[in-house]
KEKE-3310 file (N, C-alpha, C; in steps of 0.2 Angstrom, whole numbers, plus 5000, padded with zeros to 4 digits):
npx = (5108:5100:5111:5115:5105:5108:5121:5119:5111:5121:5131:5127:5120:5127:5130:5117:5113:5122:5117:5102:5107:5114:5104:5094:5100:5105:5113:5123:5130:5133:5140:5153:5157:5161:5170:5180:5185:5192:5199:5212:5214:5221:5230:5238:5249:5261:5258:5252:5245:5237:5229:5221:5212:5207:5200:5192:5183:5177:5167:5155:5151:5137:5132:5143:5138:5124:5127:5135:5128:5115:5123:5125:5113:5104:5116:5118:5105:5103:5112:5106:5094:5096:5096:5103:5115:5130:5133:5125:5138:5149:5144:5143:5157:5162:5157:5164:5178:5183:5177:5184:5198:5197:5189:5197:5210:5222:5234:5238:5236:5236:5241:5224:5215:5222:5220:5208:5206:5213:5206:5197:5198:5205:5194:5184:5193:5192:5178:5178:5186:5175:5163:5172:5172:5159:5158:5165:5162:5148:5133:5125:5121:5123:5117:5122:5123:5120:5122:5114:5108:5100:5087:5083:5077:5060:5044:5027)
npy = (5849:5846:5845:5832:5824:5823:5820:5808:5804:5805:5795:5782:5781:5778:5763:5760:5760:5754:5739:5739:5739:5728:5717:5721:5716:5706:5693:5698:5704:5692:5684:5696:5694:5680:5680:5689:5684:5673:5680:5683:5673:5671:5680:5677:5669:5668:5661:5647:5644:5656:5656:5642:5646:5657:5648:5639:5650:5653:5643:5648:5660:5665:5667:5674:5681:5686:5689:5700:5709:5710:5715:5728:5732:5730:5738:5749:5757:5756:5767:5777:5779:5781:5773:5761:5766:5764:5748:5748:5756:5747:5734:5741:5740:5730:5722:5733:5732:5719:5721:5732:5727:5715:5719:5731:5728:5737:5733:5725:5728:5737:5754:5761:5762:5755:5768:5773:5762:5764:5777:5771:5762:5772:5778:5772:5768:5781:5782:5774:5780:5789:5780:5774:5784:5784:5770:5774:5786:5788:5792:5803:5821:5832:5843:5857:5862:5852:5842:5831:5817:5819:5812:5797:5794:5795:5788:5789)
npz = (5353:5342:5333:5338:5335:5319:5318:5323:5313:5302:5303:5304:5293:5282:5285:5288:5274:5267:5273:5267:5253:5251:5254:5244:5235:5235:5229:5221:5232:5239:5228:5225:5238:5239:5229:5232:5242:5239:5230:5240:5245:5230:5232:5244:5244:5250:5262:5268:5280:5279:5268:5271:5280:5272:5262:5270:5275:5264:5258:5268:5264:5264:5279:5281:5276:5280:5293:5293:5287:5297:5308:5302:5298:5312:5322:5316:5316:5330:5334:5327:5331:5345:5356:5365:5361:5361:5363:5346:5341:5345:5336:5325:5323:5324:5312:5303:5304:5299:5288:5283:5281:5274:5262:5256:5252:5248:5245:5238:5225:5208:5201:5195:5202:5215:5221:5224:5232:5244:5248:5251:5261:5272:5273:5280:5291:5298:5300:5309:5319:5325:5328:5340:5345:5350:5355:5369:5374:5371:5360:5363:5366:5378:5391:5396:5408:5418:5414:5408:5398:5381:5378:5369:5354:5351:5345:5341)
capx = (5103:5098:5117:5117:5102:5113:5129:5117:5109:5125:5137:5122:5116:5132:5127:5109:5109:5123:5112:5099:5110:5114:5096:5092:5105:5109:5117:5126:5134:5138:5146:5157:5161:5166:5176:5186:5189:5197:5206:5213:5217:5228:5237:5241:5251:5266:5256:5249:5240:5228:5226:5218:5208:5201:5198:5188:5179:5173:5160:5154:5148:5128:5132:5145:5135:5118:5130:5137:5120:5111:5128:5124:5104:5104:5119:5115:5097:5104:5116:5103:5090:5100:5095:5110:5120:5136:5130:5124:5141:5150:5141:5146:5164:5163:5157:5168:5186:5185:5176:5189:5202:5195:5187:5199:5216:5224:5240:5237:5228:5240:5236:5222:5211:5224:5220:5199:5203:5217:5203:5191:5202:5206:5188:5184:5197:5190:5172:5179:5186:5169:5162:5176:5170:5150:5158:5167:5158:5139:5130:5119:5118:5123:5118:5126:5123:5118:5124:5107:5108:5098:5083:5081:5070:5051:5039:5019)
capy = (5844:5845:5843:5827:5820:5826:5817:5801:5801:5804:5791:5777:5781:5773:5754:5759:5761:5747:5735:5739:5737:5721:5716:5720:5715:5699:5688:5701:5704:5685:5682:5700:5691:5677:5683:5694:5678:5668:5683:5685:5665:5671:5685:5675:5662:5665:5657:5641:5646:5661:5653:5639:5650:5658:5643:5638:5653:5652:5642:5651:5668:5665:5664:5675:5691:5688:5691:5708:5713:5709:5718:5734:5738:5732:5743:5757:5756:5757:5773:5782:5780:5784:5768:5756:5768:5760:5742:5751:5756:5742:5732:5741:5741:5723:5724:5737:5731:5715:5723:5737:5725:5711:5724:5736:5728:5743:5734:5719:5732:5742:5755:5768:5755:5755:5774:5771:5757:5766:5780:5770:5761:5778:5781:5768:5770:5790:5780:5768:5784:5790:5771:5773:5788:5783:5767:5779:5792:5788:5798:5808:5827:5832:5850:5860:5861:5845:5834:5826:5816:5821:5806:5796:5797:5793:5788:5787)
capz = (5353:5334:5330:5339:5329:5316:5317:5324:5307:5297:5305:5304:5287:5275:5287:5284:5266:5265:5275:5262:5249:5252:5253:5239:5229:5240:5223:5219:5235:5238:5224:5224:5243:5237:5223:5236:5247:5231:5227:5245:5245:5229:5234:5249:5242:5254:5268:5268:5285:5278:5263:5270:5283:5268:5261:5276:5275:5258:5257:5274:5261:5265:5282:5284:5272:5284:5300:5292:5287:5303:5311:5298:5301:5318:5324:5312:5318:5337:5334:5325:5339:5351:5361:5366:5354:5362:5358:5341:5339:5344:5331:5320:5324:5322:5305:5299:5305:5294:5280:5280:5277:5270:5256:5254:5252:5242:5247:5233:5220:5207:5195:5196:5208:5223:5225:5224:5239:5248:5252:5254:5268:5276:5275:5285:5298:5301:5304:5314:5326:5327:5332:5345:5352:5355:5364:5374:5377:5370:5357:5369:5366:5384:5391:5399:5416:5423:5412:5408:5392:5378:5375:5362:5348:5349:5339:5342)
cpx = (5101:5105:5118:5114:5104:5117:5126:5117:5116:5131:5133:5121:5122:5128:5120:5108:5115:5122:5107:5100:5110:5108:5094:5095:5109:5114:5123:5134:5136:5143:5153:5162:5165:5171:5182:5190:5192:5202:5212:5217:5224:5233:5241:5245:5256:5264:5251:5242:5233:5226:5220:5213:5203:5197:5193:5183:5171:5166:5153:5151:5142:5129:5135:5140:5129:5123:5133:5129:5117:5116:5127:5118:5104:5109:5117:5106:5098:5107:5110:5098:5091:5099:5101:5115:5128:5136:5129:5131:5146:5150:5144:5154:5165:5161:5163:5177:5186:5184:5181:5195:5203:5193:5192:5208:5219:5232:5242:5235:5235:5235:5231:5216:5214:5222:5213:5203:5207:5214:5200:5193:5200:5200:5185:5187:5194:5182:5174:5182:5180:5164:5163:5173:5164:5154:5160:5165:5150:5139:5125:5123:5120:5123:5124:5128:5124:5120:5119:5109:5100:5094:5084:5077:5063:5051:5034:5018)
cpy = (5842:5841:5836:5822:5819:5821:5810:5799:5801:5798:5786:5778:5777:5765:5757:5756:5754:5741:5733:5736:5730:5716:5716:5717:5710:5695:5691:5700:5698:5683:5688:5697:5686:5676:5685:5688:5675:5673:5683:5677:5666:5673:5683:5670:5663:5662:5653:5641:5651:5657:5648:5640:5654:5653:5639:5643:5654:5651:5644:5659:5667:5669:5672:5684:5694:5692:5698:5713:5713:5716:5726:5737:5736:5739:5749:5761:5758:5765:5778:5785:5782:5778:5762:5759:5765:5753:5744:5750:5750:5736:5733:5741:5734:5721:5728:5735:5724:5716:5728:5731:5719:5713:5727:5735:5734:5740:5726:5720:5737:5747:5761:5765:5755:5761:5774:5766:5760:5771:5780:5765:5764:5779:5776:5767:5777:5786:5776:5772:5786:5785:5772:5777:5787:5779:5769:5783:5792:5795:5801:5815:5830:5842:5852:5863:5856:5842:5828:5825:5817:5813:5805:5795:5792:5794:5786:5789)
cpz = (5346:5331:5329:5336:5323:5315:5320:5318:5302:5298:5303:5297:5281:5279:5286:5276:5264:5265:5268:5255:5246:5253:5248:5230:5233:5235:5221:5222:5237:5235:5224:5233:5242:5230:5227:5241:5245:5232:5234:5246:5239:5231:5240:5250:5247:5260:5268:5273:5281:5273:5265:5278:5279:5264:5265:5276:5271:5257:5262:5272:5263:5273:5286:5283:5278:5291:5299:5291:5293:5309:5310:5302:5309:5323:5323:5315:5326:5338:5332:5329:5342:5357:5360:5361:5356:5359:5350:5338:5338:5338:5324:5318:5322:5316:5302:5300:5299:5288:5278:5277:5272:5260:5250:5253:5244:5241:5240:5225:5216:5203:5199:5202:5216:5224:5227:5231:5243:5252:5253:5262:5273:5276:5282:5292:5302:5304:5310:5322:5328:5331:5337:5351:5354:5356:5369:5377:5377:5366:5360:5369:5375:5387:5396:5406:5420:5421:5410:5399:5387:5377:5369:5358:5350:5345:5342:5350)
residu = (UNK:UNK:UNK:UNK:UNK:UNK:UNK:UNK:UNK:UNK:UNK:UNK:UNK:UNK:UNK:UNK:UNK:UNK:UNK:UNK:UNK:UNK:UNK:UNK:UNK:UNK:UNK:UNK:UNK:UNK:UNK:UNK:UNK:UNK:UNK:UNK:UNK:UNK:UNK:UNK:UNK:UNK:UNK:UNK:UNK:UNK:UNK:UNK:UNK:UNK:UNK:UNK:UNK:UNK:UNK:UNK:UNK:UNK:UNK:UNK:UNK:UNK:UNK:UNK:UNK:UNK:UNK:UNK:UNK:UNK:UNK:UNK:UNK:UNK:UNK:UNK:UNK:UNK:UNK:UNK:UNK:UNK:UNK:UNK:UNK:UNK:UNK:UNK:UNK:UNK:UNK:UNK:UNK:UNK:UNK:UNK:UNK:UNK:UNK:UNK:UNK:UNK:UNK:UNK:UNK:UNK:UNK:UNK:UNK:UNK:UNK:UNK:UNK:UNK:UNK:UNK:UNK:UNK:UNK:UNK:UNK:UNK:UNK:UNK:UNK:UNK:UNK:UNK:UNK:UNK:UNK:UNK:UNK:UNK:UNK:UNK:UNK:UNK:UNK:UNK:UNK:UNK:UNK:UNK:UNK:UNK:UNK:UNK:UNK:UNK:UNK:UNK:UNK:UNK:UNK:UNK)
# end
């Protein structure tokens, strides 16, 4: 029971605190987005196609940062609850598939840089199994006899 509040609050806490993050350091993070969708337009000169998909995206940074962030605290906010933690996690799976590649191209990056984005990739891929398993299975704490799931959290 305790574990699963546990492993709620640890899988939920990086989209929490990056939600956050990103809040409070909105300019920041716009500009470091659209910096990475420039870059991503050059590294892709062999295709005229993505190029002018990121191109199209570009100016779509306001727009796109609020739909990651609302994707972050709500999801994170849902898992760590334990209410709709499938939706919760969902949520977040849809944020995190584009950020991981979007972010983290290790595959355009030399030097001492690619191995910082290669495990921050790979890190992202292992959340992204644990995601997989609340839509699957749900984060509910489940006893041992009956099969009853473990509520989610109150407050007041």
């Amino acid at each position: 029971m305790c574990a699963t509040v546990l492993a709620r609050f640890f899988i939920s806490a990086v989209f929490l605190a990056g939600a956050i993050g990103k809040i409070f350091n909105w300019h920041d993070t716009e500009k470091l987005l659209t910096n990475t969708l420039c870059d991503w337009q050059i590294n892709i000169g062999f295709s005229e196609t993505a190029q002018s998909c990121f191109a199209i995206l570009t100016p779509w940074t306001p727009l796109l940062l609020i739909a990651a962030t609302l994707c972050e605290l709500v999801g994170g906010l849902l898992v760590l609850l334990g209410i709709k933690e499938k939706l919760g996690a969902g949520l977040l799976i849809l944020f995190l598939i584009p950020t991981t590649i979007i972010m983290h191209q290790f595959w355009f990056i030399e030097g001492s840089m690619k191995e910082l984005q290669t495990i921050m990739f790979l890190k992202n891929l292992a959340i992204l199994g644990g995601l997989f398993m609340i839509v699957l299975h749900g984060a509910q704490a489940k006893s041992g006899g009956g099969g009853d799931s473990f509520p989610p959290m109150k407050f007041g």
